[in-house]
Jmol script that loads the backbone (N, CA, C; Angstrom):
load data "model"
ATOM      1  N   UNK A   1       7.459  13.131  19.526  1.00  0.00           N
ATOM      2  CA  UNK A   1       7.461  13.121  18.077  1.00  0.00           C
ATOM      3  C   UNK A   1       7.431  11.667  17.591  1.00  0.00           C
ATOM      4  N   UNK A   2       6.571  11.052  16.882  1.00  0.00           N
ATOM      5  CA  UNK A   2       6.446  10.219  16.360  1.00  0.00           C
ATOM      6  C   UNK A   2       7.519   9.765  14.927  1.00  0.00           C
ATOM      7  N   UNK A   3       7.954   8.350  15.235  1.00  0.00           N
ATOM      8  CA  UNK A   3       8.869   8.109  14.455  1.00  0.00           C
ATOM      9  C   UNK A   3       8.506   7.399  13.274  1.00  0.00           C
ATOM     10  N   UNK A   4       8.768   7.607  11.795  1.00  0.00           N
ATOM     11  CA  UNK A   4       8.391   6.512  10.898  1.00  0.00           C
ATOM     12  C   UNK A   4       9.125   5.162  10.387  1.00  0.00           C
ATOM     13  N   UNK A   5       8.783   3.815  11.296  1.00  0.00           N
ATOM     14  CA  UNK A   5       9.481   2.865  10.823  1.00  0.00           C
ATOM     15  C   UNK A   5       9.007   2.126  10.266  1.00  0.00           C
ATOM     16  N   UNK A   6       9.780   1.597   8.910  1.00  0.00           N
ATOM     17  CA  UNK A   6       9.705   0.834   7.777  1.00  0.00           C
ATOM     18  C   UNK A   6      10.236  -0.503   7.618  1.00  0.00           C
ATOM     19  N   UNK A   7       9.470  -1.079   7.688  1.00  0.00           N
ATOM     20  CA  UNK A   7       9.545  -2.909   7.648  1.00  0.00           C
ATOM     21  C   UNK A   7       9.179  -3.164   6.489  1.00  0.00           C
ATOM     22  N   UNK A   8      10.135  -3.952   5.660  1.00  0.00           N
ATOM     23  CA  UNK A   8      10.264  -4.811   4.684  1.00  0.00           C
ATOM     24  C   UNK A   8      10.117  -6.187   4.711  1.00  0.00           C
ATOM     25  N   UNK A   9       9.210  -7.091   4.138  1.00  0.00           N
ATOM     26  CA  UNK A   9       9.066  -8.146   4.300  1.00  0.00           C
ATOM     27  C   UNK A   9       8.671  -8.747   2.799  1.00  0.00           C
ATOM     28  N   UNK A  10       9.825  -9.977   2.625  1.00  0.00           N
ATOM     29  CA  UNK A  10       9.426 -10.129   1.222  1.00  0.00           C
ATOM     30  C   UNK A  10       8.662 -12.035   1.250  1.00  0.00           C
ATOM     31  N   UNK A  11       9.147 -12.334   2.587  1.00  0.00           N
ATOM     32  CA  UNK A  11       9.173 -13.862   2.798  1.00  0.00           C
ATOM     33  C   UNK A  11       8.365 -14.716   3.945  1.00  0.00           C
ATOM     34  N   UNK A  12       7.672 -15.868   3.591  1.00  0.00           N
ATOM     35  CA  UNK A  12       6.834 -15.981   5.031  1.00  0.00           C
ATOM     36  C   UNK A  12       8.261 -16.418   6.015  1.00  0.00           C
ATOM     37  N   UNK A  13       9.740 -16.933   5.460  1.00  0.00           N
ATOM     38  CA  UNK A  13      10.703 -16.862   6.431  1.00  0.00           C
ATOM     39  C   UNK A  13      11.133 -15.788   7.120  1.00  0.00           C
ATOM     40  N   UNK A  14      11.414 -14.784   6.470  1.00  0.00           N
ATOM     41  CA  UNK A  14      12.163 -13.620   7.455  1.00  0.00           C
ATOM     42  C   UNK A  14      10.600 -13.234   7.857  1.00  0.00           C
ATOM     43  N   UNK A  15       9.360 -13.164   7.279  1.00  0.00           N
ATOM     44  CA  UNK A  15       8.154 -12.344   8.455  1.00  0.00           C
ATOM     45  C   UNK A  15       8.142 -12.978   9.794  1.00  0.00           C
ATOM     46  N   UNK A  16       8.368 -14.483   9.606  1.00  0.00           N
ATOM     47  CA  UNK A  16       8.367 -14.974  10.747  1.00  0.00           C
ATOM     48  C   UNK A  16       9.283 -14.912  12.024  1.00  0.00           C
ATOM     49  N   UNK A  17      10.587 -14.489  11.690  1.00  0.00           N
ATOM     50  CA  UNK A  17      11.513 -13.667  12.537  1.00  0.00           C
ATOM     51  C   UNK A  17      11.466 -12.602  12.971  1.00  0.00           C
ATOM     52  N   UNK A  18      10.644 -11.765  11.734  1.00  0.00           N
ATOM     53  CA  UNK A  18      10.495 -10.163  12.477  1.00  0.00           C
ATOM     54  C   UNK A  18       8.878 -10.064  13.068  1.00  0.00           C
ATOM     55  N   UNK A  19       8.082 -10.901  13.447  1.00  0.00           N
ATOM     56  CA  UNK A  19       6.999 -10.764  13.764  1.00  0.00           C
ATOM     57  C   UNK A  19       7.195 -10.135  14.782  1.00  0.00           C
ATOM     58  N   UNK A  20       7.980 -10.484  16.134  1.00  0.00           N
ATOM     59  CA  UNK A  20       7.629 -10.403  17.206  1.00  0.00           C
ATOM     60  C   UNK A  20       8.145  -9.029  17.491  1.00  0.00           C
ATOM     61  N   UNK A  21       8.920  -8.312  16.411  1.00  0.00           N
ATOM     62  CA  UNK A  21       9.407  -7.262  16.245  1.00  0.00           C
ATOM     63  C   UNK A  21       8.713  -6.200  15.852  1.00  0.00           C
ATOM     64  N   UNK A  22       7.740  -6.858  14.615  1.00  0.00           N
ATOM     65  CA  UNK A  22       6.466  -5.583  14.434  1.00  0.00           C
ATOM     66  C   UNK A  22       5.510  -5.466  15.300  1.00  0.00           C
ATOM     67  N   UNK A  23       4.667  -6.558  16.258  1.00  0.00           N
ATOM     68  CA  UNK A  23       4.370  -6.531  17.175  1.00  0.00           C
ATOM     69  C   UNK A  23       4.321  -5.571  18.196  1.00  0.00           C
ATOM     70  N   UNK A  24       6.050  -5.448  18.640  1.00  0.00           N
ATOM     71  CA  UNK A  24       6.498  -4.178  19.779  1.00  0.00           C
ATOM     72  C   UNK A  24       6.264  -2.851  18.744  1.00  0.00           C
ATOM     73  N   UNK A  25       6.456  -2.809  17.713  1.00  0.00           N
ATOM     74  CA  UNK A  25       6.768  -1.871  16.674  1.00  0.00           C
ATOM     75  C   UNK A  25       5.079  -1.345  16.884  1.00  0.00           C
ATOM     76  N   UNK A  26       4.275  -1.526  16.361  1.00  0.00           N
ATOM     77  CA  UNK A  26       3.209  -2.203  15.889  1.00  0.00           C
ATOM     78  C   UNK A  26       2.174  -1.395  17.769  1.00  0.00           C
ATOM     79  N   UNK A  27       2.642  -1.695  18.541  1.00  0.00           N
ATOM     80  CA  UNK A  27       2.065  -1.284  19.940  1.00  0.00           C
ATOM     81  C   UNK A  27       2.764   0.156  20.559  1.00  0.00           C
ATOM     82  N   UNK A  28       3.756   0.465  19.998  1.00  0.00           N
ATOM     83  CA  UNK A  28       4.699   1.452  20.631  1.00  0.00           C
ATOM     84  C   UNK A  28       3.952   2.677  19.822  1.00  0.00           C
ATOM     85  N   UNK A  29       3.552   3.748  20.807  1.00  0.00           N
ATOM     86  CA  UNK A  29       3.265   5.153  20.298  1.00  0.00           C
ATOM     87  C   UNK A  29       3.431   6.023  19.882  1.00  0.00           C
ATOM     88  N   UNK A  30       4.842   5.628  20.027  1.00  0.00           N
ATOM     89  CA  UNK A  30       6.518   7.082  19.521  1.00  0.00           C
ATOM     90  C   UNK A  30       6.194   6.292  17.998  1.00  0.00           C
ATOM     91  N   UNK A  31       5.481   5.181  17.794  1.00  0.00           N
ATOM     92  CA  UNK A  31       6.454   4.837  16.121  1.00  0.00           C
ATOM     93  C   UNK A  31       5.210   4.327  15.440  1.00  0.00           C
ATOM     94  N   UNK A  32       5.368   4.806  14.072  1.00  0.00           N
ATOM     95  CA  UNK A  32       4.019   4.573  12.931  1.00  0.00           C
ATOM     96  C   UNK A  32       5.085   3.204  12.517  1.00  0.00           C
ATOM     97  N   UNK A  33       4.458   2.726  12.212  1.00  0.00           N
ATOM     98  CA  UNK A  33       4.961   1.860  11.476  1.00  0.00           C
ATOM     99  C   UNK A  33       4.158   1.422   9.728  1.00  0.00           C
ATOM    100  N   UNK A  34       5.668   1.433   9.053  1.00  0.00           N
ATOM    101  CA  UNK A  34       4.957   1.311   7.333  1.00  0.00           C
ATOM    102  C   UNK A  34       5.337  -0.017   7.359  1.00  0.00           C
ATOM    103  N   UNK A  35       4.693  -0.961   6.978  1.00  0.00           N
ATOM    104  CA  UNK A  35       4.970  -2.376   6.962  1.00  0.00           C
ATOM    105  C   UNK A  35       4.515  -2.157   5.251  1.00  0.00           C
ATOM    106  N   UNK A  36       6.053  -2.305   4.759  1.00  0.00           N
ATOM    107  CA  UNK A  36       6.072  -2.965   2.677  1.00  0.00           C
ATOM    108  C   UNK A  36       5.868  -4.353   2.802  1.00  0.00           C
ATOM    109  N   UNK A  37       5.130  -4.679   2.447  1.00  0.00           N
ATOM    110  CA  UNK A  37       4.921  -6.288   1.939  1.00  0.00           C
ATOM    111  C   UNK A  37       5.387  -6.226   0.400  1.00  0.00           C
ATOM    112  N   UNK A  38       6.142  -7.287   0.116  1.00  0.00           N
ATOM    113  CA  UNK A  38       6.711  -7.776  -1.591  1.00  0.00           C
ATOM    114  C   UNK A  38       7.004  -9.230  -1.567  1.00  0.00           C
ATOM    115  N   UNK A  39       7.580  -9.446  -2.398  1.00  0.00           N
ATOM    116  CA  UNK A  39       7.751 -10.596  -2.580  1.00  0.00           C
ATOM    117  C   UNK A  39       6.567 -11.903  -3.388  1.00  0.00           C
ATOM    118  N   UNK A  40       7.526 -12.989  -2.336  1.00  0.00           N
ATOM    119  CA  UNK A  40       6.697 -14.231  -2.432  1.00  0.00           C
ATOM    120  C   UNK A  40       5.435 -13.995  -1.489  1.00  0.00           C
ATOM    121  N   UNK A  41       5.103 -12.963  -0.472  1.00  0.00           N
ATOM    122  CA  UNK A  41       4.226 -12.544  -0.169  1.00  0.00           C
ATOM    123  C   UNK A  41       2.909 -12.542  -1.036  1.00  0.00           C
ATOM    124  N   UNK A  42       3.077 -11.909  -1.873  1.00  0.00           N
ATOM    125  CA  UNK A  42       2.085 -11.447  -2.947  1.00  0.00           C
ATOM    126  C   UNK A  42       1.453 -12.941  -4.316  1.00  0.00           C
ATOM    127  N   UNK A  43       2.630 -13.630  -3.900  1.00  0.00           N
ATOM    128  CA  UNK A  43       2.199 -14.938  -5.190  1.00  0.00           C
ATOM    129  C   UNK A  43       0.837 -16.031  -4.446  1.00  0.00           C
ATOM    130  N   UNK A  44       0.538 -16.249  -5.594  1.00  0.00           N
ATOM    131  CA  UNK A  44      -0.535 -17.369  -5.196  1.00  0.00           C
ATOM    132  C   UNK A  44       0.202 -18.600  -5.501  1.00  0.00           C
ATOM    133  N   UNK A  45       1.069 -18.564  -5.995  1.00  0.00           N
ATOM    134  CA  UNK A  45       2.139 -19.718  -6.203  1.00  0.00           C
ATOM    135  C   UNK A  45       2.750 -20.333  -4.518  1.00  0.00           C
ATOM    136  N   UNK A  46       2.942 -18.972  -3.414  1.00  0.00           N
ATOM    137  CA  UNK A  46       3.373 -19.186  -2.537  1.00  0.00           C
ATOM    138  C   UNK A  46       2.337 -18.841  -1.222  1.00  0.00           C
ATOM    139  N   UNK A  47       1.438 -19.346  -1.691  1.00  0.00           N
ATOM    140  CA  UNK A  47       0.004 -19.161  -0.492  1.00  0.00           C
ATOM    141  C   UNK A  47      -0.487 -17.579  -0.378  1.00  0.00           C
ATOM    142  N   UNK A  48       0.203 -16.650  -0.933  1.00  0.00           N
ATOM    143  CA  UNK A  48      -0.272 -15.618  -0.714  1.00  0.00           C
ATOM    144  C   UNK A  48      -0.578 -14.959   0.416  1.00  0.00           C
ATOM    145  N   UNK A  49       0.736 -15.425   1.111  1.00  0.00           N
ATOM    146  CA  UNK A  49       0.861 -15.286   2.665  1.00  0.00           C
ATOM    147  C   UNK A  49       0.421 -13.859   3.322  1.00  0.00           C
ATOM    148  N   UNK A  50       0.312 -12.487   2.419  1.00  0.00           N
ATOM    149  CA  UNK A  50       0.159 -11.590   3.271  1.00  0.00           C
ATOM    150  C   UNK A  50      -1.528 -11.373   3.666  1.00  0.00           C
ATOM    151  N   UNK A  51      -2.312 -12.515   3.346  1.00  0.00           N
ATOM    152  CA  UNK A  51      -3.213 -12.481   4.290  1.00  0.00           C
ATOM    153  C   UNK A  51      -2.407 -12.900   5.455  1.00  0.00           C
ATOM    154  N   UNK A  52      -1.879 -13.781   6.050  1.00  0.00           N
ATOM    155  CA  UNK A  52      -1.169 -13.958   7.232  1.00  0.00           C
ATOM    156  C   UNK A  52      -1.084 -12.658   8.187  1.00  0.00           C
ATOM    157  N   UNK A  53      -0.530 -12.129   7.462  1.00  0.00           N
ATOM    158  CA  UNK A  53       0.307 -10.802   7.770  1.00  0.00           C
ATOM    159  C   UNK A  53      -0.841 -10.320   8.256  1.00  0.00           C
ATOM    160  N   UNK A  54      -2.500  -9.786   7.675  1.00  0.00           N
ATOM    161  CA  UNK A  54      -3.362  -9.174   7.739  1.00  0.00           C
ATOM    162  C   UNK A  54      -3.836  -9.956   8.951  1.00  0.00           C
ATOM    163  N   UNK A  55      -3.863 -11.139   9.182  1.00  0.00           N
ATOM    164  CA  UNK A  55      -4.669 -11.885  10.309  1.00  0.00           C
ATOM    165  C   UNK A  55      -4.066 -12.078  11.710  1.00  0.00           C
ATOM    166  N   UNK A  56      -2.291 -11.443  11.251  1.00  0.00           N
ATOM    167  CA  UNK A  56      -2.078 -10.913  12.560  1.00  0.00           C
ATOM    168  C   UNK A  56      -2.413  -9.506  13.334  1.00  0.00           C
ATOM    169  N   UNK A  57      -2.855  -8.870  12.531  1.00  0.00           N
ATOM    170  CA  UNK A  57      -3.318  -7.719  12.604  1.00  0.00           C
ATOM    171  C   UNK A  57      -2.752  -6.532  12.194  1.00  0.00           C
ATOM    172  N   UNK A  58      -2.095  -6.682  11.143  1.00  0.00           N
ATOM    173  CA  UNK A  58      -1.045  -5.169  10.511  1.00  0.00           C
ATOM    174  C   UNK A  58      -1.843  -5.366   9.734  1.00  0.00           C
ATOM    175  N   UNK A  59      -1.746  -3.765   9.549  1.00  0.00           N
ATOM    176  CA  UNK A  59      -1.797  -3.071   8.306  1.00  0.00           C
ATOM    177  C   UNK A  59      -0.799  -2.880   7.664  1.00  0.00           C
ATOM    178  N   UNK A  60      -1.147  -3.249   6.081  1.00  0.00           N
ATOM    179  CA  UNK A  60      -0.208  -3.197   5.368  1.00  0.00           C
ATOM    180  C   UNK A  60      -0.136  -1.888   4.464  1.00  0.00           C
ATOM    181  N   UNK A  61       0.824  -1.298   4.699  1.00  0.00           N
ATOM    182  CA  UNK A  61       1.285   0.123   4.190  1.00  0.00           C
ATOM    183  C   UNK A  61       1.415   0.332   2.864  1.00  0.00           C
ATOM    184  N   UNK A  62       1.808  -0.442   2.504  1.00  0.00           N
ATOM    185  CA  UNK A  62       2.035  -0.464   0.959  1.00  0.00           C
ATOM    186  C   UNK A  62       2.493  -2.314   0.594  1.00  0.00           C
ATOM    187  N   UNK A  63       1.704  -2.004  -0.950  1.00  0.00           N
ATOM    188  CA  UNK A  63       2.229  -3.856  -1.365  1.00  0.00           C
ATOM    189  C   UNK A  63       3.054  -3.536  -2.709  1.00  0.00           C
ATOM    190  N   UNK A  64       4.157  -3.944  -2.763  1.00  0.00           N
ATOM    191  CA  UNK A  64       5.215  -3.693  -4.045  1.00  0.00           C
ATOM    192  C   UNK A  64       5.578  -5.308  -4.784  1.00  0.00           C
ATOM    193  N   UNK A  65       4.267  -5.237  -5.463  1.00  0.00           N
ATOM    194  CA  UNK A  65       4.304  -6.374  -6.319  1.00  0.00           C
ATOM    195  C   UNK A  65       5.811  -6.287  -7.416  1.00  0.00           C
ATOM    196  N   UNK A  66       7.015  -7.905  -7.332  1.00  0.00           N
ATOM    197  CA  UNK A  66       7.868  -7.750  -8.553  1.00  0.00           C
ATOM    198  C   UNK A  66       7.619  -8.666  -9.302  1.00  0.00           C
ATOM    199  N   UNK A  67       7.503  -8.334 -10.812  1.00  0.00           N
ATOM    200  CA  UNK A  67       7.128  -9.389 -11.505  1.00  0.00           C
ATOM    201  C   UNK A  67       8.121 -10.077 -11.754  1.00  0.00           C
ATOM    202  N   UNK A  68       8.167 -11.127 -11.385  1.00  0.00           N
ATOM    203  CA  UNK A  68       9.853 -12.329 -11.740  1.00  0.00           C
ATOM    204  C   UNK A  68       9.326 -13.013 -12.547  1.00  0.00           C
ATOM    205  N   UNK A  69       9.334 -13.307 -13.789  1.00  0.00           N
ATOM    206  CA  UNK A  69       9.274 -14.443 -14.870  1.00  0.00           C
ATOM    207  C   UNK A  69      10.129 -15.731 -14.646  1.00  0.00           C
ATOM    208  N   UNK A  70      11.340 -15.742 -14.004  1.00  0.00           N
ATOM    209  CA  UNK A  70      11.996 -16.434 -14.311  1.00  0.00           C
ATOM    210  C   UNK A  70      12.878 -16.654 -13.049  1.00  0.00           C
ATOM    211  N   UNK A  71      14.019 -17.500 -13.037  1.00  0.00           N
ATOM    212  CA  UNK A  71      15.192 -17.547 -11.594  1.00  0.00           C
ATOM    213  C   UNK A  71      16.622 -17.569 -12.472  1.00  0.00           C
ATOM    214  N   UNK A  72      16.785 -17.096 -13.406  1.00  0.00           N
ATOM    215  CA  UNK A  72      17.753 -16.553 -13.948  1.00  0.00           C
ATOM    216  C   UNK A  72      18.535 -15.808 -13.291  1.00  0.00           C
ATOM    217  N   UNK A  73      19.876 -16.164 -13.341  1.00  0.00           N
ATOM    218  CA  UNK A  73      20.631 -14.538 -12.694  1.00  0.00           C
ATOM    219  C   UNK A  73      20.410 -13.397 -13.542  1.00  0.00           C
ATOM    220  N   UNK A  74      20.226 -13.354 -14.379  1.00  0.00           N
ATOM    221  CA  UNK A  74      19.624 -12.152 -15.946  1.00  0.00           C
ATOM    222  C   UNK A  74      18.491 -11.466 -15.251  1.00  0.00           C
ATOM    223  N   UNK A  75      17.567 -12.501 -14.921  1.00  0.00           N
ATOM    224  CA  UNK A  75      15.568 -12.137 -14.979  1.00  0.00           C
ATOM    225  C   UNK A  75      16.045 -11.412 -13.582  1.00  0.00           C
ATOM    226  N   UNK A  76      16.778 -12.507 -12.602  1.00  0.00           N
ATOM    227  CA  UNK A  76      16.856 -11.676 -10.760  1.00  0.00           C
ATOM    228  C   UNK A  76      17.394 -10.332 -11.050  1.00  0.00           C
ATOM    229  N   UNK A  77      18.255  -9.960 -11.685  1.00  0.00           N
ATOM    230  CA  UNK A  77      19.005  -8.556 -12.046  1.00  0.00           C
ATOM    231  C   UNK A  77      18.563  -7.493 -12.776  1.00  0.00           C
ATOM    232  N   UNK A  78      17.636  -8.343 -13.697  1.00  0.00           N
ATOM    233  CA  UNK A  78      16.650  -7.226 -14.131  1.00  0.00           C
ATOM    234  C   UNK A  78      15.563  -6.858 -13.176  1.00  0.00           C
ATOM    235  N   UNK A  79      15.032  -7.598 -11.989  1.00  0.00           N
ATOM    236  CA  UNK A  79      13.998  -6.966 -11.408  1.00  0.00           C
ATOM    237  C   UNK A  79      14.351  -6.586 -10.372  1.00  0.00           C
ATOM    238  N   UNK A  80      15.768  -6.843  -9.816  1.00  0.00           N
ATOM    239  CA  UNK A  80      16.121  -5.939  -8.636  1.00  0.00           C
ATOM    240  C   UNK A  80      15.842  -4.508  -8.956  1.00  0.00           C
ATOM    241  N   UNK A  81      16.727  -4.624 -10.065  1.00  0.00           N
ATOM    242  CA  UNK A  81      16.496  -3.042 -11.210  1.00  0.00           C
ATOM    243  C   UNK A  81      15.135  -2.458 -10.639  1.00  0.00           C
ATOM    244  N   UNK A  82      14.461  -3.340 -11.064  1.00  0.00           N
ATOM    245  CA  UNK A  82      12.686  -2.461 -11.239  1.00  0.00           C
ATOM    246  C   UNK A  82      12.377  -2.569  -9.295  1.00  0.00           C
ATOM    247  N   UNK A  83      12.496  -3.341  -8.831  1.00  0.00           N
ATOM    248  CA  UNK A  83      12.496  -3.427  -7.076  1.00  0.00           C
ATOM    249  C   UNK A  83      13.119  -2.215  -7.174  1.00  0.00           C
ATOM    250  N   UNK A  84      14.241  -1.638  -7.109  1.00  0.00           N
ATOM    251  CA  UNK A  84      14.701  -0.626  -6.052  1.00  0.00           C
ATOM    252  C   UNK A  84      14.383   0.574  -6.844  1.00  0.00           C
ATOM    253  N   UNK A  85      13.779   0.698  -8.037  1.00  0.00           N
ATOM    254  CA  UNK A  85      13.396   1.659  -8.327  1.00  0.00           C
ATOM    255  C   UNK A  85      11.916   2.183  -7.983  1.00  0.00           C
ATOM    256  N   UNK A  86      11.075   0.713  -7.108  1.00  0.00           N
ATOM    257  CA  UNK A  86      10.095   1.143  -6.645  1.00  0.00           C
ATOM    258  C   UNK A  86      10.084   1.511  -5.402  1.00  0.00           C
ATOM    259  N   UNK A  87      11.392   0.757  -4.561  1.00  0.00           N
ATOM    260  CA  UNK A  87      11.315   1.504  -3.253  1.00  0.00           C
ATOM    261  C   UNK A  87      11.722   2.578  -3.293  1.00  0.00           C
ATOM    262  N   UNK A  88      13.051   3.021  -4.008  1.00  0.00           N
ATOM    263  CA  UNK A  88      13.255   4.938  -4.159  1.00  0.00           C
ATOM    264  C   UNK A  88      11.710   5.524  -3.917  1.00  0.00           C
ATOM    265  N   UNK A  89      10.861   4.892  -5.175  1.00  0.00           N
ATOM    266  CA  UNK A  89       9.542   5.966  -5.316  1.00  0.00           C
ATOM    267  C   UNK A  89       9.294   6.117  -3.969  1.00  0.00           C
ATOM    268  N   UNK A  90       8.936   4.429  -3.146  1.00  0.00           N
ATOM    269  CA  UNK A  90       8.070   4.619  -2.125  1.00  0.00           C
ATOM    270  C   UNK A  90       8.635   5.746  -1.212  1.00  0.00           C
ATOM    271  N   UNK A  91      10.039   5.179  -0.873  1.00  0.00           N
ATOM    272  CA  UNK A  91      10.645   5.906   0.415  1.00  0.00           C
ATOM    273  C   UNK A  91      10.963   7.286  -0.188  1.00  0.00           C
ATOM    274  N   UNK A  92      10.832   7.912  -0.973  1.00  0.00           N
ATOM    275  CA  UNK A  92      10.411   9.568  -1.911  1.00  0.00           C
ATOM    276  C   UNK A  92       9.581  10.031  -0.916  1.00  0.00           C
ATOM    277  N   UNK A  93       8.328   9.269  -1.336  1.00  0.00           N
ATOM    278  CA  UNK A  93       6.724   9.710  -1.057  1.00  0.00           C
ATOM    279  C   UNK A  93       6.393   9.601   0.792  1.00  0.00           C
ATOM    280  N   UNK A  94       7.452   8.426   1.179  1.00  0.00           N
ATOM    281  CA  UNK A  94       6.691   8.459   2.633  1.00  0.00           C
ATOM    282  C   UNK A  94       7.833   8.709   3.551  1.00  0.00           C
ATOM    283  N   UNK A  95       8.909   9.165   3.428  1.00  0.00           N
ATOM    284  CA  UNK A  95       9.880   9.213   4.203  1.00  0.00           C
ATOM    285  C   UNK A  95      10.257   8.911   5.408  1.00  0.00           C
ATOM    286  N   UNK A  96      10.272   7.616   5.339  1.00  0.00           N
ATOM    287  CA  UNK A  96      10.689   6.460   6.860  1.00  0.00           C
ATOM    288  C   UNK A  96      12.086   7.399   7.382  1.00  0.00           C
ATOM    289  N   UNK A  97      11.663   7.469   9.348  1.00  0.00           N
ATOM    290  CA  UNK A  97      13.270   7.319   9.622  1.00  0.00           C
ATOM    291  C   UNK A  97      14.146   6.297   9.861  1.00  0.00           C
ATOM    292  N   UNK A  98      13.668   5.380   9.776  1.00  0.00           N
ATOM    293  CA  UNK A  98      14.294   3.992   9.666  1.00  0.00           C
ATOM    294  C   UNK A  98      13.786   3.274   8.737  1.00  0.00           C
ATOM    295  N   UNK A  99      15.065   2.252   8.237  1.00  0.00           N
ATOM    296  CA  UNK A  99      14.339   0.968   7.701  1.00  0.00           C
ATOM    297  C   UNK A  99      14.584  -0.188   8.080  1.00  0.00           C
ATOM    298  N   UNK A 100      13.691  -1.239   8.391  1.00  0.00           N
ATOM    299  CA  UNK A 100      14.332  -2.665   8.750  1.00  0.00           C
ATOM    300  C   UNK A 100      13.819  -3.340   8.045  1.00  0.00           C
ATOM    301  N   UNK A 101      15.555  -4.155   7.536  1.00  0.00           N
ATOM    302  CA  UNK A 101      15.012  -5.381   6.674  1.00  0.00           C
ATOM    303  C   UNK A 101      15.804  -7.096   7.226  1.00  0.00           C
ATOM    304  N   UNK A 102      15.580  -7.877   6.663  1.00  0.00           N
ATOM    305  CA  UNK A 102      16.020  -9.260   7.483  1.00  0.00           C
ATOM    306  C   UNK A 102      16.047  -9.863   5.771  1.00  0.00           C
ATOM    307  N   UNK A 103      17.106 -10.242   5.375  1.00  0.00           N
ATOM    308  CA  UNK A 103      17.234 -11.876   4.398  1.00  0.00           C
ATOM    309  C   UNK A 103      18.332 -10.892   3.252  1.00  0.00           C
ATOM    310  N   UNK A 104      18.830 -12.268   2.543  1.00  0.00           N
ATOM    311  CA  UNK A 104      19.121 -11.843   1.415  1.00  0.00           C
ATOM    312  C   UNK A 104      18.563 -12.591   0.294  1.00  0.00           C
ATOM    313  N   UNK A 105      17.283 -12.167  -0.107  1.00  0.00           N
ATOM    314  CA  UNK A 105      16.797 -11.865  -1.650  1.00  0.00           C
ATOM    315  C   UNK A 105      16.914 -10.867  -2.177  1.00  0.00           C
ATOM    316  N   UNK A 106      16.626 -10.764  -3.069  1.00  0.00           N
ATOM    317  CA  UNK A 106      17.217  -9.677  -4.069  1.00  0.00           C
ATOM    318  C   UNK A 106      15.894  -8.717  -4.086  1.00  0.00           C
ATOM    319  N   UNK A 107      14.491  -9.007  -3.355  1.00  0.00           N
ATOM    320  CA  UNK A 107      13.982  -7.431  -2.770  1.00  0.00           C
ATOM    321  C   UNK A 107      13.994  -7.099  -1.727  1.00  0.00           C
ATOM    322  N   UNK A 108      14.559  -7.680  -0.592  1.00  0.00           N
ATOM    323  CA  UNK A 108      15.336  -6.869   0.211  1.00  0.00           C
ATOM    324  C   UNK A 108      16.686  -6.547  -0.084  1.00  0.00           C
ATOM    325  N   UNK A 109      17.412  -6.976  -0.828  1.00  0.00           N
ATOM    326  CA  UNK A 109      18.585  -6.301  -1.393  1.00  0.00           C
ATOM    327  C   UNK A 109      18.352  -4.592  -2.171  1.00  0.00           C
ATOM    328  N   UNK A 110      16.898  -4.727  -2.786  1.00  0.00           N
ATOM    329  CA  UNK A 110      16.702  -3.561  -3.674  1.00  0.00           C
ATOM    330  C   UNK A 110      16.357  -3.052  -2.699  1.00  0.00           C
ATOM    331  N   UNK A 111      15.142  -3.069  -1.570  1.00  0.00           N
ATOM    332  CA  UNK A 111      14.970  -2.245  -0.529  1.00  0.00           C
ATOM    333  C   UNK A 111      16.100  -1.649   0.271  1.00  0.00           C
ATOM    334  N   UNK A 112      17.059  -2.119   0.441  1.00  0.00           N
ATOM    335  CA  UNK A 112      18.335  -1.774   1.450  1.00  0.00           C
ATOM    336  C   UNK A 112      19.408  -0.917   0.632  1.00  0.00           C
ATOM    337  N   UNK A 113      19.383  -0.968  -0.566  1.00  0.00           N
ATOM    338  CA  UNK A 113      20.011  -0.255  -1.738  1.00  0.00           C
ATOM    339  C   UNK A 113      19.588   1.071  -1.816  1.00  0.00           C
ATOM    340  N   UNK A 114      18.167   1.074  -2.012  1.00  0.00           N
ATOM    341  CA  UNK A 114      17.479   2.492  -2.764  1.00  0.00           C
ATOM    342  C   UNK A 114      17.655   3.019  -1.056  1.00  0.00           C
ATOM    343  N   UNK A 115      17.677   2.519  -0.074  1.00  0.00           N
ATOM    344  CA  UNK A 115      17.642   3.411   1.335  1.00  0.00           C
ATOM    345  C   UNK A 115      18.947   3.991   1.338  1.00  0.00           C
ATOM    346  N   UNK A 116      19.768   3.359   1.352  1.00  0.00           N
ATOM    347  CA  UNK A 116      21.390   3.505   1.312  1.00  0.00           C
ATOM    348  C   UNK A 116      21.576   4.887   0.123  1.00  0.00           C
ATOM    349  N   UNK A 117      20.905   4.619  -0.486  1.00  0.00           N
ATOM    350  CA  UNK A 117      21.285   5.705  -1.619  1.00  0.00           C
ATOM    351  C   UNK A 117      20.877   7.023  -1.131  1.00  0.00           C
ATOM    352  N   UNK A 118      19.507   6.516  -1.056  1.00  0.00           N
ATOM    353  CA  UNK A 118      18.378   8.118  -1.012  1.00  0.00           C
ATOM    354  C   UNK A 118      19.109   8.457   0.850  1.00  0.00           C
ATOM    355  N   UNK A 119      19.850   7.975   0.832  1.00  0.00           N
ATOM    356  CA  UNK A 119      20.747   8.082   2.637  1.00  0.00           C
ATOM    357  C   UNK A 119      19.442   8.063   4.097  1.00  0.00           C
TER     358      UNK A 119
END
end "model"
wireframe off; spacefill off
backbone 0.3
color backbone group
């Protein structure tokens, strides 16, 4: 039976720790793997690293763009808000049996939240 594991990656720092992890993930047959890309991933401000991601050869499962205006503790708290209300949706719709996440920003904080909740 094939397992569904869910990798969160919001940073070219923590991708670079869990690479070698999606990799095994990524080759293993028992396990699909959903690789979420968010973050500073997605900015052109920050190289727009998840080509990276693509040129190692994942597929990316889903991309959960957050719009941050600002580095406010206000603006970060309002979009965790909207972050974990998009991972609920995701993890709704695709139901990972695991999730792995690495850092503390506040969308892997929302990712590790809405999992914790939805149990």
């Amino acid at each position: 039976m094939t397992q569904n594991v869910c990798v969160v990656t919001g940073s070219r720092a923590e991708y670079g720790l869990l690479r070698p992890l999606l990799f095994k993930l990524n080759n293993d047959k028992k396990i699909s793997l959903q690789l979420v890309v968010t973050g500073s991933h997605l900015s052109g401000s920050f190289g727009n690293t998840q080509k990276e991601i693509e040129e190692d050869g994942f597929e990316i499962h889903k991309r959960i763009p957050i719009p941050l205006d600002g580095d406010s503790k206000v603006e970060m708290a309002k979009v965790t808000g909207y972050a974990l209300s998009a991972f609920a949706d995701y993890f709704e719709k695709n139901s990972p049996n695991l999730l792995v996440v690495l850092g503390d920003r506040f969308e892997i904080f929302a990712a590790a939240a809405a999992a914790a909740i939805l149990g």
